[in-house]
C-alpha positions as CSV (number, residue, x, y, z in Angstrom):
1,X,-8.7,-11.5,38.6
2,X,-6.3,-11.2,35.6
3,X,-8.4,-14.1,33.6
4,X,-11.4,-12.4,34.6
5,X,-10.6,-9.6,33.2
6,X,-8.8,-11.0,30.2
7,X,-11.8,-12.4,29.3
8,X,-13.8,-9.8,28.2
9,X,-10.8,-8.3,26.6
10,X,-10.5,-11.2,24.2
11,X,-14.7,-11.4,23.8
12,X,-14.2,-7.3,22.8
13,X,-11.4,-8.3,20.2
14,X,-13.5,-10.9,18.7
15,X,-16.2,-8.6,18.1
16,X,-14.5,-6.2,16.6
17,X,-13.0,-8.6,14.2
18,X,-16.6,-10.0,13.4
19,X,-17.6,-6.6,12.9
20,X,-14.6,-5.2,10.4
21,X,-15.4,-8.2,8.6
22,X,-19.4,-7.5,8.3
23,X,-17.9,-4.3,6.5
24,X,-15.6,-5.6,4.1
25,X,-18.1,-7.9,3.1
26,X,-20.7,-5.6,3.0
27,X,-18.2,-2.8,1.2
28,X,-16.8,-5.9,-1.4
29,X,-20.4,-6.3,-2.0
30,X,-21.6,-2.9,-2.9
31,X,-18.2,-2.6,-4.9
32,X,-18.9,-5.4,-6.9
33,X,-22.4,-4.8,-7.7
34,X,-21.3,-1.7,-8.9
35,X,-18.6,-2.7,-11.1
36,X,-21.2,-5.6,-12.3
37,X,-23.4,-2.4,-13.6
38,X,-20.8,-1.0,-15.3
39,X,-20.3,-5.0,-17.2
40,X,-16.6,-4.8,-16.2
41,X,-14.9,-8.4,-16.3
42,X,-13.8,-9.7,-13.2
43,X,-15.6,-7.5,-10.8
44,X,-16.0,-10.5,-8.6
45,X,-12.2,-9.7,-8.3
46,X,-11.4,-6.0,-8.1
47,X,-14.4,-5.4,-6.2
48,X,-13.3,-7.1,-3.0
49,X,-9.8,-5.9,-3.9
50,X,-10.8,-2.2,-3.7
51,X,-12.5,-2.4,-0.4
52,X,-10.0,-4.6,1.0
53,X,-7.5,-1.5,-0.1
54,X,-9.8,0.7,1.9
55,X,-10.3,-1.4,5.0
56,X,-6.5,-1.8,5.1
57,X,-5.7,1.8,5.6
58,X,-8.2,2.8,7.8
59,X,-6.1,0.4,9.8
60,X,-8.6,-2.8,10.2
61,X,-7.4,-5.7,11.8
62,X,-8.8,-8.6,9.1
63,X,-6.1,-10.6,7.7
64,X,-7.2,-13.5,4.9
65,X,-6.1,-16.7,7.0
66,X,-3.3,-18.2,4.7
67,X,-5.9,-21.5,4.6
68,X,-7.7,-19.5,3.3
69,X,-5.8,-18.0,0.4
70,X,-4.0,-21.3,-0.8
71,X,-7.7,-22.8,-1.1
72,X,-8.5,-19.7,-3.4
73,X,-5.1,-20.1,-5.2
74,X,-6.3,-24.2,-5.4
75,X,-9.7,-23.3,-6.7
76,X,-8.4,-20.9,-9.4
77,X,-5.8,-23.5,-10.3
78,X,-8.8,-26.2,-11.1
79,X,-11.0,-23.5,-13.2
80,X,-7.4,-22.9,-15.6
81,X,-7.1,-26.4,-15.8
82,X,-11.2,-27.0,-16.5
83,X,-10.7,-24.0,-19.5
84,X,-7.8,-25.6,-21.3
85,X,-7.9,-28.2,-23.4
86,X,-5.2,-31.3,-22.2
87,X,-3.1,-30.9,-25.3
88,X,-1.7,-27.5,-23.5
89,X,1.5,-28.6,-22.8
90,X,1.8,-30.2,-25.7
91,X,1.1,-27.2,-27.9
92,X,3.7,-25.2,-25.8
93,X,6.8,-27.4,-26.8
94,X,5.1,-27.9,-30.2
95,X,5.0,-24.0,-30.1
96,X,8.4,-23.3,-28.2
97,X,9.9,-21.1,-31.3
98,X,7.0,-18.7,-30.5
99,X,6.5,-19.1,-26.7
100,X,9.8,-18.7,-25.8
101,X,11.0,-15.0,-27.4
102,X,7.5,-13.9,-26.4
103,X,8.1,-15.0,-23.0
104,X,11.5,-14.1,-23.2
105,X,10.8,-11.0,-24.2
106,X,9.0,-9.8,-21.3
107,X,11.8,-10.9,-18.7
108,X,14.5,-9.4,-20.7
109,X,12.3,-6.0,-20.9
110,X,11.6,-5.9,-17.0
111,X,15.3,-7.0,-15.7
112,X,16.4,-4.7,-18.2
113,X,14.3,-1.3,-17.2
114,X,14.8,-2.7,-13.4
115,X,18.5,-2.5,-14.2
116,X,18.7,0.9,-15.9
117,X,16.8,2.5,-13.3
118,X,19.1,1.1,-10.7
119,X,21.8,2.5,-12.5
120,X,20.1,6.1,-13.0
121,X,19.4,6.1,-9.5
122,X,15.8,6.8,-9.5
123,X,14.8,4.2,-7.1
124,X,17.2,3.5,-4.1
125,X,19.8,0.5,-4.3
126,X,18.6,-2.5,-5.7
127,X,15.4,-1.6,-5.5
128,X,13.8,-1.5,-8.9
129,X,15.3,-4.6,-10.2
130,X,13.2,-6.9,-7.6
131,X,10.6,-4.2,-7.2
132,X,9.6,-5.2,-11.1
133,X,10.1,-8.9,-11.5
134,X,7.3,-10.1,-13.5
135,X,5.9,-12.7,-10.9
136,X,7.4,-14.5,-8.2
137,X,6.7,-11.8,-6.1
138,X,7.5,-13.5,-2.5
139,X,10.9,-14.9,-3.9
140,X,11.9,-11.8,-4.7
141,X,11.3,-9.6,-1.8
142,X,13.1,-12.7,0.2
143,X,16.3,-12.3,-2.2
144,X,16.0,-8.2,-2.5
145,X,16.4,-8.6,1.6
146,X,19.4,-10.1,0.5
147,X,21.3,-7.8,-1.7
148,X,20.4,-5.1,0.6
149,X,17.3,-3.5,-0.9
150,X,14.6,-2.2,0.7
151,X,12.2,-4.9,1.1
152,X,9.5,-2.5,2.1
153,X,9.6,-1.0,-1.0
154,X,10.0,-4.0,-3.4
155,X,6.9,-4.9,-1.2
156,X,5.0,-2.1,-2.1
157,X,6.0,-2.1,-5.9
158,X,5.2,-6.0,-6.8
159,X,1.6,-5.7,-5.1
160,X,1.0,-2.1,-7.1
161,X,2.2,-3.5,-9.8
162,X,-0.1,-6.4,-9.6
163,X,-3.3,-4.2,-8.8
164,X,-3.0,-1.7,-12.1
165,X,-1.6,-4.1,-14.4
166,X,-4.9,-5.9,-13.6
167,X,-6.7,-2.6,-13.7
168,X,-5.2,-1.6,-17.0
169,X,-6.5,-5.1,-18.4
170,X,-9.7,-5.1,-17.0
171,X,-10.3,-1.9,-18.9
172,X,-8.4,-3.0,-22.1
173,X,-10.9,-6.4,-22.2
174,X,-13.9,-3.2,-21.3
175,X,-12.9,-1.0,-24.0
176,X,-11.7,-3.8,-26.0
177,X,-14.9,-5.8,-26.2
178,X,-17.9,-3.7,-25.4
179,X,-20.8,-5.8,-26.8
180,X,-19.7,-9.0,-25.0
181,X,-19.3,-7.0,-21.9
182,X,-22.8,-6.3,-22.1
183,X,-24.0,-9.6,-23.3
184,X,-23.7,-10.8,-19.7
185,X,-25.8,-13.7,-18.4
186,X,-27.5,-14.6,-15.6
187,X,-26.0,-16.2,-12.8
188,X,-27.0,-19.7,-12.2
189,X,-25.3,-19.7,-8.5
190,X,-27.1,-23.0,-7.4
191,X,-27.0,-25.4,-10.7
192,X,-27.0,-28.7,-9.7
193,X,-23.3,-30.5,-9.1
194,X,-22.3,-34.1,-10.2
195,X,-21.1,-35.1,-6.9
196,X,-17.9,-37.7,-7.8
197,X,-16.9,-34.5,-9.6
198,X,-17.4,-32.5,-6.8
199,X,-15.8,-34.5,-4.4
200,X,-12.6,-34.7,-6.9
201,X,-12.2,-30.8,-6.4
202,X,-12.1,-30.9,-3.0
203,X,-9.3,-33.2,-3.1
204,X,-7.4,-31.1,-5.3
205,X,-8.6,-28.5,-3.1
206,X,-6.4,-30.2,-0.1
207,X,-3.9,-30.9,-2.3
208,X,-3.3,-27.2,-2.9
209,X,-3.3,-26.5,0.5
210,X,-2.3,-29.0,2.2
211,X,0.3,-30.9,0.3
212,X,1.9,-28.2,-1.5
213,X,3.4,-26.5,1.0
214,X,5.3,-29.3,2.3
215,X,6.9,-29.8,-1.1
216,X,7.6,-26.3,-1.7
217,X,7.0,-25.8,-5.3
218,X,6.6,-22.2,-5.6
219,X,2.9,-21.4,-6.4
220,X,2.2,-25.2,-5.8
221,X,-1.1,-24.3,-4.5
222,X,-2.4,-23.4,-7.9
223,X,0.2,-25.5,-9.8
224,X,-0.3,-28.5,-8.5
225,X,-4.1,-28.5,-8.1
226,X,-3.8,-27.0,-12.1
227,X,-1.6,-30.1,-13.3
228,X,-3.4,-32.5,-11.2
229,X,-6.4,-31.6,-12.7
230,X,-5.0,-31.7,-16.1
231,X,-4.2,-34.7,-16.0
232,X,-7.3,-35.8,-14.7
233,X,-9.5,-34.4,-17.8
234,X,-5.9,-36.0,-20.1
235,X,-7.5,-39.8,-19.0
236,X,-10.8,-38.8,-19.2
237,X,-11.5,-39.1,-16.2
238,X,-13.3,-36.3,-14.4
239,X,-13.1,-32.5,-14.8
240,X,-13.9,-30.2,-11.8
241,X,-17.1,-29.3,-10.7
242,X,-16.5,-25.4,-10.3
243,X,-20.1,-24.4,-8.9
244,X,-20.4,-20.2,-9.1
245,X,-20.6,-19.6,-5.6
246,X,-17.2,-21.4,-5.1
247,X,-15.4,-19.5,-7.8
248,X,-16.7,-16.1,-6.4
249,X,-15.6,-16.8,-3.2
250,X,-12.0,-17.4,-4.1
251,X,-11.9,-14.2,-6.4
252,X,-13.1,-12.5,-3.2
253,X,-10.3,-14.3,-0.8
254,X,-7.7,-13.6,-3.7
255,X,-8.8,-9.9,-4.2
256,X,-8.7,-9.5,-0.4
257,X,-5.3,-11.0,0.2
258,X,-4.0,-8.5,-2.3
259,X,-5.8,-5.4,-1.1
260,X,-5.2,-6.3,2.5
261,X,-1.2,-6.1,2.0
262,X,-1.3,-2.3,1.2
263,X,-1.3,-1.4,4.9
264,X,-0.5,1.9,6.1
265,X,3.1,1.5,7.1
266,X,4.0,0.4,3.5
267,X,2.3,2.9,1.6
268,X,3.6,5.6,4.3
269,X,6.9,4.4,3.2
270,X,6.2,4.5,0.0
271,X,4.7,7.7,-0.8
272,X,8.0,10.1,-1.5
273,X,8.8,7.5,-3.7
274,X,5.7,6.8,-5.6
275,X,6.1,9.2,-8.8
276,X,9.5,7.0,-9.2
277,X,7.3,3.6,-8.6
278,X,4.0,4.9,-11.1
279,X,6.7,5.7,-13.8
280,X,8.8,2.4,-13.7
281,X,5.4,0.4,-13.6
282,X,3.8,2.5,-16.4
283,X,6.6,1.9,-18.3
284,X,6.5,-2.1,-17.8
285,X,3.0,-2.0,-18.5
286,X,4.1,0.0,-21.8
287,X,6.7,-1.8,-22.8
288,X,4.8,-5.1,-22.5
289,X,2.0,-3.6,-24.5
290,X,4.4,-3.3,-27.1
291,X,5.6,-6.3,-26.7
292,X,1.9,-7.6,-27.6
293,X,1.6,-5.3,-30.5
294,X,4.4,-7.5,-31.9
295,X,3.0,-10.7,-31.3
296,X,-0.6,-9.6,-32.4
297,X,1.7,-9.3,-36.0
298,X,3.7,-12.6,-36.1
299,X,1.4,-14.8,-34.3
300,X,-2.2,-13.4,-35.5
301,X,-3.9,-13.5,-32.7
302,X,-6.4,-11.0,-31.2
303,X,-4.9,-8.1,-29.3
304,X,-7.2,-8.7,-26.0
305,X,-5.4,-12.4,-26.2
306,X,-1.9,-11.0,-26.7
307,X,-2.2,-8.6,-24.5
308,X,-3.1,-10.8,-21.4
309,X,-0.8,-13.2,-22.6
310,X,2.2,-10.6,-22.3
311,X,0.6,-9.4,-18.8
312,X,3.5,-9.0,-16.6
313,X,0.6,-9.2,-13.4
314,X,0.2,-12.3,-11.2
315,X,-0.7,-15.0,-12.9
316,X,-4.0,-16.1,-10.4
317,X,-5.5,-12.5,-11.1
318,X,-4.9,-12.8,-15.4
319,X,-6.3,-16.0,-15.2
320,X,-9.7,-14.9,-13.6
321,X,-9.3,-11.4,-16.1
322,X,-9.2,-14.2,-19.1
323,X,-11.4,-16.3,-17.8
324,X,-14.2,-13.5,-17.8
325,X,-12.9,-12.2,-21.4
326,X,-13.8,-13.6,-24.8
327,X,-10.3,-14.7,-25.6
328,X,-8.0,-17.4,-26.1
329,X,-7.6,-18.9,-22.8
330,X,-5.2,-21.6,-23.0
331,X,-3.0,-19.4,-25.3
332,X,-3.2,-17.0,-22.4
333,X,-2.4,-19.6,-19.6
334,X,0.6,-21.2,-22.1
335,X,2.1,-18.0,-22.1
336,X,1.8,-17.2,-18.2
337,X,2.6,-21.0,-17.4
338,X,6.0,-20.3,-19.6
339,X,6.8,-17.1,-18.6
340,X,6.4,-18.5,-14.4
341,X,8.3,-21.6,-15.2
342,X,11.2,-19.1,-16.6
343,X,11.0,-16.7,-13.8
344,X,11.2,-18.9,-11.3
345,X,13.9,-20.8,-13.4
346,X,16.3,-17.9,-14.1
347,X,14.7,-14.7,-12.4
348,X,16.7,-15.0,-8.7
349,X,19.6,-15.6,-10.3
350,X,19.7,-13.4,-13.2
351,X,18.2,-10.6,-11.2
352,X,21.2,-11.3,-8.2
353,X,23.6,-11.1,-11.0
354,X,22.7,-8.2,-12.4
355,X,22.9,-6.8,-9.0
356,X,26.1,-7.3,-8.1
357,X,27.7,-5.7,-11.5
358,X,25.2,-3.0,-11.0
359,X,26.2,-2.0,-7.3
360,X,29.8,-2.3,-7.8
361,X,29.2,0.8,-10.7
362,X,27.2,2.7,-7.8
């Protein structure tokens, strides 16, 4: 009697799931056709990200499978690497003097405001200086758990400050360039594919989700699919087929993963803090601004460029913003590729250190 009735618990369940997803796709869908209207870049993106946010705290049960989202993170890792000329890496040590203050620059600005409003107190403990590491967002709510901070909280403060520092450079790139904006194409969602290429991608596809995480180089789904690929197109041998339809779907999983996360619980927790939280992101998102006024005037290059290039957001979501933008992609990418490289080179431990001389002042 207990299976029998089990069963049609389970049959229930699964429609419900079928159905909350019906919604979010049907909700992404009408949010991104919208935004399309308005010729914002990466709508494919922040569509599926705002209803995601929605679904998530009317308390649906749909959760991106975590195949799912490393394929996405893969995909996006393949169309950097298809957008950037092989030389990249080469430019970047050529370039070093320049890369490295800029890059430097932003760490130095977020570990330093983290630190200070530690130190005023504004946000509890520890809190601020994981809450606004630029990047490396799951290493650092694993070491804020740690050093005692709340890890619900540096939780809710990485993923908001991924969502408007993508927001704010969506409508920098709107406001920015309104002509190519509206110089939009059409779609050609079905144009035919060079199968070897093809089938290349979907290797590196597996790759990213199946190989990476075994080696455990953080963001190895997009990083190794990305240098794979690289290297590929460095031979001359093929570059990947990246078909529309394939593309928009990991935006979509990628938007989702990110909306998903702000559940009820965390933003319940969040909430008396979240004047503290909008100030200390506002004033990354100013600082870094700043920081790409500067390098608009010593490296000459277009403030929509340096700006997205100084982007303190994830680097999967700048990469689809810049991709969708008339600017200097690889310049963009060098930067982020840097400035990841160095987080997850120095961030743990210059972030634990600070820390501990900051905690035995409290």
């Amino acid at each position: 009697m207990q299976r029998a009735d089990a069963s049609p618990d389970v049959s229930q369940r699964a429609r419900k799931l079928a159905a909350e997803w019906l919604i979010l796709l049907a909700v992404s869908a009408a949010a991104t056709v919208g935004l399309e209207m308005l010729r914002l870049p990466a709508a494919f993106l922040i569509g599926p990200m705002a209803a995601a946010i929605l679904m998530s705290q009317r308390g649906s049960p749909v959760r991106v499978p975590e195949v799912g989202f490393l394929a996405a993170q893969a995909i996006v890792g393949c169309m950097i690497a298809r957008s950037m000329p092989a030389s990249v890496l080469a430019e970047i040590l050529d370039d070093w003097p320049l890369y490295l203050p800029a890059v430097g620059s932003v760490i130095v600005a977020t570990t330093g405001l983290g630190w200070l409003l530690m130190r005023w107190r504004i946000l509890p403990g520890t809190t601020a200086m994981w809450g606004l590491s630029p990047g490396a967002a799951t290493v650092m709510m694993v070491m804020a758990s740690e050093y005692g901070a709340d890890i619900r909280l540096v939780a809710f403060m990485q993923y908001l400050r991924v969502l408007l520092i993508s927001l704010v450079a969506i409508l920098f790139a709107r406001i920015w360039t309104p002509n190519a904006a509206g110089s939009a194409t059409a779609i050609a969602w079905f144009a035919p594919i060079e199968p070897l290429s093809f089938a290349v991608t979907l290797l590196l596809i597996v790759v990213g989700v199946i190989v990476a995480p075994r080696v455990r180089i953080p963001a190895g789904s997009l990083m190794l699919p990305f240098g794979a690929a690289l290297a590929l197109q460095d031979i001359g041998w093929h570059t990947p087929a990246l078909p529309p339809w394939l593309l928009v779907g990991s935006y979509a999983l990628i938007g989702w993963s990110t909306g998903l996360r702000f559940t009820r619980p965390i933003l319940a927790h969040a909430v008396r803090a979240l004047p503290q939280v909008l100030a200390a992101i506002i004033m990354v998102i100013a600082v870094c601004a700043g920081l790409a006024g500067l390098l608009v005037l010593i490296a000459h290059v277009d403030p929509l460029t340096a700006y997205l290039a100084m982007s303190p957001g994830g680097m999967d979501t700048t990469a689809i913003i810049a991709s969708s933008s008339p600017v200097d992609l690889p310049f963009v990418m060098g930067m982020q590729t840097t400035r990841f490289f160095l987080v997850m080179l120095l961030g743990p431990g210059l972030a634990s250190a600070l820390a501990r001389s900051a905690r035995k002042s409290l």
